[in-house]
VMD Tcl script that draws the C-alpha trace (Angstrom):
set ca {
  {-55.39 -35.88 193.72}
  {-52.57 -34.51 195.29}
  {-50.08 -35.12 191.93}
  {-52.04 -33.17 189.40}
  {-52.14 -30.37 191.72}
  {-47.91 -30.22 191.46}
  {-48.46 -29.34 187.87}
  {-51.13 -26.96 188.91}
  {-49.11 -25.38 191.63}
  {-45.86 -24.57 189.56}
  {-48.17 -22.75 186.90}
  {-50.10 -21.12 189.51}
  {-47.14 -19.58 191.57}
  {-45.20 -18.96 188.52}
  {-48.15 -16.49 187.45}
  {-46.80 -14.39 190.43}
  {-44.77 -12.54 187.90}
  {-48.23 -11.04 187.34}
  {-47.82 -8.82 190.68}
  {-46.16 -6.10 190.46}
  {-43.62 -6.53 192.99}
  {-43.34 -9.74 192.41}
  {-42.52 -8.71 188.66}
  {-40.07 -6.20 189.68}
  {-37.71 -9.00 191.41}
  {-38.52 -10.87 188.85}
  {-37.06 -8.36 185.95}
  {-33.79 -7.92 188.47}
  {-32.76 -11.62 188.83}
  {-33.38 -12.03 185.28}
  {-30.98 -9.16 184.61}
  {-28.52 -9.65 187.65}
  {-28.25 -13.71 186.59}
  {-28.02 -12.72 182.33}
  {-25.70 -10.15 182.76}
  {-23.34 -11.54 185.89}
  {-20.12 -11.53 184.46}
  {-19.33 -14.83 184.46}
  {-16.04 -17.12 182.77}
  {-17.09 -17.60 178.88}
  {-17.32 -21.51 179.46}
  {-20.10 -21.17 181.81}
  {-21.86 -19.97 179.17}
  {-20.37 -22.09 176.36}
  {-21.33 -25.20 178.73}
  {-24.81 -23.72 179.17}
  {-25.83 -23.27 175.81}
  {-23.82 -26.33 174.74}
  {-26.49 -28.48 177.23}
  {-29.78 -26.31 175.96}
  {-30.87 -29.12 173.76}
  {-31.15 -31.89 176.60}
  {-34.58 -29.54 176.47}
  {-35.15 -29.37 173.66}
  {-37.79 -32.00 171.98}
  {-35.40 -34.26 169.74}
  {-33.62 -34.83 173.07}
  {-37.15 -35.52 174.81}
  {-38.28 -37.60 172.32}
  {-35.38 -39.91 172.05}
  {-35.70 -39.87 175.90}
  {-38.60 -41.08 176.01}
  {-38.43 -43.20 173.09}
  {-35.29 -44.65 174.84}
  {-37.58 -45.41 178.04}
  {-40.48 -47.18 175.41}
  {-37.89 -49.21 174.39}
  {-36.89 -50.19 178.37}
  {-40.29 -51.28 179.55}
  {-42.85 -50.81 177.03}
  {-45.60 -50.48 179.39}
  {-44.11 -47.86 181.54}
  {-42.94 -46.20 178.59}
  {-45.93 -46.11 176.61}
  {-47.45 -44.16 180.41}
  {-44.64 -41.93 180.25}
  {-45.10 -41.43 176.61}
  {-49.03 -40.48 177.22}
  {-47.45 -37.97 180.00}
  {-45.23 -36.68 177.84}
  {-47.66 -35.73 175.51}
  {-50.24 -34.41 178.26}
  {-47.36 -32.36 179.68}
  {-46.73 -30.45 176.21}
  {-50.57 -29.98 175.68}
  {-50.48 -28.27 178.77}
  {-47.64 -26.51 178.28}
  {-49.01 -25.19 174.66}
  {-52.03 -23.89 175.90}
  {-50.62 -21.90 178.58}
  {-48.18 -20.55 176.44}
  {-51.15 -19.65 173.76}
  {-53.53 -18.01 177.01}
  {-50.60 -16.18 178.65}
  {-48.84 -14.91 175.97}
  {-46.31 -13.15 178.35}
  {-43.31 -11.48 175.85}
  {-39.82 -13.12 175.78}
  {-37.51 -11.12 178.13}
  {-34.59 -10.02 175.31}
  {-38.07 -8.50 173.66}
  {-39.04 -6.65 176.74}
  {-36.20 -5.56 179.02}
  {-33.56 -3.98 177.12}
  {-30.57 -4.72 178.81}
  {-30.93 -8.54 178.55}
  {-28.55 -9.96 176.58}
  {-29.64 -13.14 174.13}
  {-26.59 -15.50 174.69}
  {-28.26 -18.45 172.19}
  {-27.82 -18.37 168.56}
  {-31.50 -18.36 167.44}
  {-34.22 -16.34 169.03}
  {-37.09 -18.46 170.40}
  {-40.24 -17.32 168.33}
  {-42.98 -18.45 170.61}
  {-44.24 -16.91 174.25}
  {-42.14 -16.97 177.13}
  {-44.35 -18.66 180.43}
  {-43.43 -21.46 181.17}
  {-40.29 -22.71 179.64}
  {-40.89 -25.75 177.42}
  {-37.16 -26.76 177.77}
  {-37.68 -27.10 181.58}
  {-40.93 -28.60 181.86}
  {-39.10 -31.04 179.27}
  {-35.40 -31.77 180.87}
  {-37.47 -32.74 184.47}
  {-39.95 -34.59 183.02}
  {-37.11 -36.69 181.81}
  {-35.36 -36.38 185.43}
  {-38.65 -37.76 186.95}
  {-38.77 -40.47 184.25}
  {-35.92 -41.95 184.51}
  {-36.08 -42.16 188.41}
  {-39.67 -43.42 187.80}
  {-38.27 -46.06 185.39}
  {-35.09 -46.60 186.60}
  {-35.18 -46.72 190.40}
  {-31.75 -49.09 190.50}
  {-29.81 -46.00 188.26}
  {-26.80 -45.69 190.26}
  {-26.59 -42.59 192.06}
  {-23.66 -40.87 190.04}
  {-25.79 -41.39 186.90}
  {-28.81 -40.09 188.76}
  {-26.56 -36.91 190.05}
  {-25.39 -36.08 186.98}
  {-29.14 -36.33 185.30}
  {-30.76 -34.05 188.05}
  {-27.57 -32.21 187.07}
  {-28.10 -30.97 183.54}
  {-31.41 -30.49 184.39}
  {-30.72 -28.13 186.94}
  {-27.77 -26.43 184.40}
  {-30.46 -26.45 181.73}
  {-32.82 -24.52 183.81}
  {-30.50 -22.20 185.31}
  {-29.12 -21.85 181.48}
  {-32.88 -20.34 180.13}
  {-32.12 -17.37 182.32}
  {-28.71 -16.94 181.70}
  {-29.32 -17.12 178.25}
  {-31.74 -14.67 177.73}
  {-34.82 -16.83 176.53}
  {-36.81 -16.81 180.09}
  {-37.72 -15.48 183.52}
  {-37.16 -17.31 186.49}
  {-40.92 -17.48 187.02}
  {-41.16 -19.15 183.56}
  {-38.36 -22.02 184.68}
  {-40.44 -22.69 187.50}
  {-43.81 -23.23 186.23}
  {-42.19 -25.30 183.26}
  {-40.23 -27.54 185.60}
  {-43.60 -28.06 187.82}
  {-45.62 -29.01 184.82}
  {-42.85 -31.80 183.61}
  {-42.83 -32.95 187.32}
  {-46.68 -33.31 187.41}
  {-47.09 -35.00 184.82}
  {-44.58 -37.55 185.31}
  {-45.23 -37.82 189.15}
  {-48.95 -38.76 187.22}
  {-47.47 -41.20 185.00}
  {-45.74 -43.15 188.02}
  {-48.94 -43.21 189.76}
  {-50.88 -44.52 187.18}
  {-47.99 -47.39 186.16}
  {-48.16 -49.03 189.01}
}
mol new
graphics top color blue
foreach p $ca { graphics top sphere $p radius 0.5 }
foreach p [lrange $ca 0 end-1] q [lrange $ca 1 end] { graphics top cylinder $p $q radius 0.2 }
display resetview
């Protein structure tokens, strides 16, 4: 009971942007982090590292970790797919507008504009999904492979700000959502 409720927590608390104070911090550490003047590679490396969200990335992830242990793959394959589900039908009931739409002084640092709503992030509820696979699969990974997986997902999500294409709010519900799910997936694999 307790490991559904991680998915449901991260979308609940992420709705805090709904507050208006809560928004208001919200709209300045989007703006503060996206327009920080930071070295041009940080931003090269960040975008360069968006599609380990992205679903060709996910799907040869998980595809990968079919191929590893079919059984626990074919779990984390069902989780996969109730983790997107989820994610889509927020997206559809929130509808909350991307923030290079809304705040004017954000500055899009990807080359294509997302076209869909903006809570939660699909790319983060993606990249740690995979993070939680792999450790679920993979419990021997040595620990510099494990670092640098827990790594780009942590670059990734830090990258959706920084690029323009999220609030923090919508990193943090999408990262709970991939966690949930796959914390449900281990559960039910063993």
């Amino acid at each position: 009971m307790v490991l559904p409720a991680l998915a449901v927590l991260g979308v609940g608390t992420g709705l805090s942007w709904k507050l208006l104070p809560v928004s208001v911090l919200e709209d300045r550490a989007a703006l503060a982090w996206n327009r920080a003047p930071l070295p041009a590679l940080v931003d090269r490396t960040l975008a360069g590292l968006r599609p380990l969200g992205g679903k060709w990335a996910w799907l040869a992830a998980v595809g990968a970790l079919i191929v590893a242990d079919v059984r626990s793959g074919l779990w984390l394959a069902a989780g996969a797919a109730g983790a997107a589900l989820v994610e889509r039908l927020t997206k559809s009931l929130i509808r909350r507008p991307r923030p290079f739409t809304r705040l004017p002084d954000i500055r899009l640092r990807q080359p294509t504009a997302p076209v869909d709503t903006s809570f939660p992030s699909g790319d983060a509820m993606r990249v740690w999904f995979v993070v939680c696979a792999v450790e679920i699969a993979f419990p021997q990974t040595p620990l510099p492979i494990r670092l640098a997986v827990w790594g780009a997902a942590v670059l990734v999500s830090l990258g959706r700000v920084r690029l323009g294409a999220h609030y923090p709010m919508d990193v943090w519900a999408g990262a709970w959502i991939g966690i949930g799910f796959a914390a449900i997936v281990a559960r039910l694999a063993v």
